[in-house]
Structures are given as structure tokens and as C-alpha cells.
ZAMARGU-4260 file (C-alpha; in steps of 0.2 Angstrom, whole numbers, plus 5000, padded with zeros to 4 digits):
<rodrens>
0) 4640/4804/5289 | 4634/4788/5293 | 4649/4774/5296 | 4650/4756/5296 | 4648/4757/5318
5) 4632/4765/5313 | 4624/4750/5303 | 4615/4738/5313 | 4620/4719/5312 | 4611/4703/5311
10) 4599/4699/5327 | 4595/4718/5331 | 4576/4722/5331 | 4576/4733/5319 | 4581/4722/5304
15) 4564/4712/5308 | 4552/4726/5308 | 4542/4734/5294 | 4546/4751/5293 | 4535/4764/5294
20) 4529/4775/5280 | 4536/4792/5277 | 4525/4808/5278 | 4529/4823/5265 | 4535/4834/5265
25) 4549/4827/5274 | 4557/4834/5289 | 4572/4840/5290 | 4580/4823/5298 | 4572/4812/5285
30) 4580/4822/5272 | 4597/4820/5279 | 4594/4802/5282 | 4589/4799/5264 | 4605/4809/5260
35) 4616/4798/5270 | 4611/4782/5265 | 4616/4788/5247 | 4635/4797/5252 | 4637/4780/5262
40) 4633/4768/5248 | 4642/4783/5236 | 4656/4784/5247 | 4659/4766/5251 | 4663/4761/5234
45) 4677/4775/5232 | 4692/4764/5237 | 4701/4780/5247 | 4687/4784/5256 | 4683/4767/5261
50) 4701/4765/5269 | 4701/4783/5278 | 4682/4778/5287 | 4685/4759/5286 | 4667/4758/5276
55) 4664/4742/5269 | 4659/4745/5251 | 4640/4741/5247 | 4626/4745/5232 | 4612/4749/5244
60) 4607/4756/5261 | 4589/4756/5269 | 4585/4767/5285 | 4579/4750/5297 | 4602/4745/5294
65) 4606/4764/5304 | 4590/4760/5315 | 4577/4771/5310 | 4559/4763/5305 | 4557/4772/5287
70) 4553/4765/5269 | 4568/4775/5263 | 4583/4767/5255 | 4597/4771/5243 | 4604/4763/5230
75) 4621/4766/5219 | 4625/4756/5206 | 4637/4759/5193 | 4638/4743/5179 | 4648/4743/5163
80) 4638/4743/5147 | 4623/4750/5159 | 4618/4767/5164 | 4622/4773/5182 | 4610/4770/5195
85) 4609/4781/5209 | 4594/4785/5218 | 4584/4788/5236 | 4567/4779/5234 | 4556/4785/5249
90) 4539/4775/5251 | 4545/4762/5237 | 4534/4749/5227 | 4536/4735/5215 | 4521/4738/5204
95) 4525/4723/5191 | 4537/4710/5189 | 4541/4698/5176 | 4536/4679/5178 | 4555/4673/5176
100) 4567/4675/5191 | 4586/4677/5192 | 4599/4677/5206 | 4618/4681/5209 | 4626/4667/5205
105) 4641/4672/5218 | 4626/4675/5231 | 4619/4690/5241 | 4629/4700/5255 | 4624/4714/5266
110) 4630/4728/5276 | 4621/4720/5292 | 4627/4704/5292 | 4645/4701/5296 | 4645/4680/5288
115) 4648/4672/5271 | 4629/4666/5269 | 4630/4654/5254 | 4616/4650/5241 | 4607/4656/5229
120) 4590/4672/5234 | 4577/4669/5220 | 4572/4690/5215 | 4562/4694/5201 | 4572/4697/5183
125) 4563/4712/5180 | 4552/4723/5190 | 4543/4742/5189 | 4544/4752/5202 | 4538/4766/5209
130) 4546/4778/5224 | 4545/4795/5229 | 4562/4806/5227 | 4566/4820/5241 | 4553/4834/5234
135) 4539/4820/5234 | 4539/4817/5215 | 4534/4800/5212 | 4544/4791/5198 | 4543/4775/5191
140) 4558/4763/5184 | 4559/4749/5175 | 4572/4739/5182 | 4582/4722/5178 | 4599/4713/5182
145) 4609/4720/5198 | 4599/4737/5198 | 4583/4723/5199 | 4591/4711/5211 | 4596/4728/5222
150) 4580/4734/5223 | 4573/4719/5230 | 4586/4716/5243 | 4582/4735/5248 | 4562/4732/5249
155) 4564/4718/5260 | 4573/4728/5273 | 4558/4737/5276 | 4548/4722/5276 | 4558/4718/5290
160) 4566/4703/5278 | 4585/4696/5277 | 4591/4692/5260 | 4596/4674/5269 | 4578/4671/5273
165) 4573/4666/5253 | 4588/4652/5251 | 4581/4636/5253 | 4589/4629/5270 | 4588/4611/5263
170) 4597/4615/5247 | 4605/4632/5247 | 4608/4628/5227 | 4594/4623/5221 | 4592/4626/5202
175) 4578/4639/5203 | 4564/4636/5192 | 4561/4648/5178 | 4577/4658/5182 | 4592/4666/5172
180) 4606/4668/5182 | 4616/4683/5185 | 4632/4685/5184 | 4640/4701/5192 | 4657/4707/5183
</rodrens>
């Protein structure tokens, strides 16, 4: 089970290397990473077993945040009016994404950094994906709104990006051209 002491924090080298690409079919310890990041992100957004561990809640978990160099992450989003999200995407892609751009209006936060970061991380509104699951099936989604904004924030982990990285230092609220913004309830 990983914990919030597991989880890397800002200034660690992991969080600034790209990860490396995962071999199927997996071993034995990349399936049980893959199935920890999920119970974590799972996990921490049940309110009783976020008090018993002290998690903090989060949507999304990539391996580089627990220190291991893998394109895996796992997502968990559940939305009203949308369908649950819940996935591991193992060797993940963007394949296409729309022209217009969107952001969270109240910002981005992550499990690795411990700080209020203010201002507004320009994603793509929509995007297709593609990923491999823990059998190596690729699938491919169509994502938009948080599910979309997620993804993106996941992908840069292994790229070895911070979601701080795209907010304009200058003007952290810039109006961003061609962008709709995102309201989370």
C-alpha cells in the first residue's frame, strides 16, 4: 500500500526525469505498482480511509511521485452527470487533441508538491489517448473536462514536467487564448 511518506516531493530527481518505458508482459512488481497507484488515488478519496493512513486525497498517481522511472500512472475520477473514470494507463500517448485549451479555473495541485501554486496550466480541452492496461491490451479514450485535464498532468510526470512549469511566471492569470475554462464542482 503506498502512503503519503511514499510520494516524492518537489526537488527530488525523480519528478524531472522521463520515465522509462514499460516491457510486457509486466513483471510481477510493475503490476503491483500499477495496482497501487490506483488503491492510492481510490483510497484517498474515501474520507475514512484517508483519516486512518493520513493520505491526502488526489485524482491521479504516476510511478516517477513513488520513485520508480515507469510511464504507468493511475487515474480515478468520479464526476456528477459523467461516467466514472478509473484506470491504469501503462506506456500512455496523447494521439490527438482539439485546438481549443481549457484550464481549472481554481488551479492545479499535486500529491508532490506540498505549496499553494497559484495560476492558471493551459491543457488541452480534448484529447484521444491511447494506453496499455495490465494484460497489454491497448485501448484508446476520448477524453475532455477533468478526465482531459488529469490525464495531461499525469503525462507530464513522466516527461519529467511539474504542472507549475506551464503558468506563465509573468502573469500566472493570464486569459489564455482559445480556452474555455473549467470549473470543478
Amino acid at each position: 500500500m503506498i502512503l503519503m511518506e511514499h510520494i516524492v516531493r518537489e526537488g527530488h530527481a525523480a519528478l524531472r526525469k522521463r520515465a522509462e518505458e514499460v516491457p510486457f508482459p509486466l513483471s510481477k512488481a510493475d503490476h503491483q505498482l500499477s495496482e497501487d497507484l490506483l488503491n492510492y488515488v481510490i483510497n484517498s478519496q474515501n474520507d475514512d480511509i484517508c483519516e486512518q493512513y493520513g493520505l491526502r486525497p488526489g485524482i491521479g498517481l504516476a510511478a516517477p511521485q513513488v520513485d520508480a522511472s515507469k510511464r504507468i500512472f493511475a487515474l480515478h475520477i468520479t464526476e456528477e452527470d459523467r461516467e466514472p473514470l478509473s484506470i491504469i494507463a501503462i506506456n500512455p500517448k496523447i494521439v490527438s487533441h482539439s485546438v481549443e485549451k481549457t484550464y481549472l479555473t481554481a488551479g492545479e495541485g499535486c500529491l508532490s508538491v506540498d505549496r499553494e501554486v497559484e495560476g492558471y496550466v493551459p491543457r488541452y480541452a480534448r484529447i484521444t489517448i491511447k494506453a496499455f492496461d495490465l494484460e497489454g491490451k491497448e485501448f484508446k479514450k476520448r477524453l475532455k473536462g477533468l478526465a482531459a485535464i488529469a490525464f495531461q498532468h499525469e503525462l507530464d510526470h513522466l516527461n519529467g514536467v511539474m504542472f507549475y512549469d506551464h503558468i506563465d511566471k509573468d502573469s500566472p492569470f493570464k486569459e489564455i487564448p482559445n480556452a474555455i475554462p473549467f470549473e470543478r464542482e
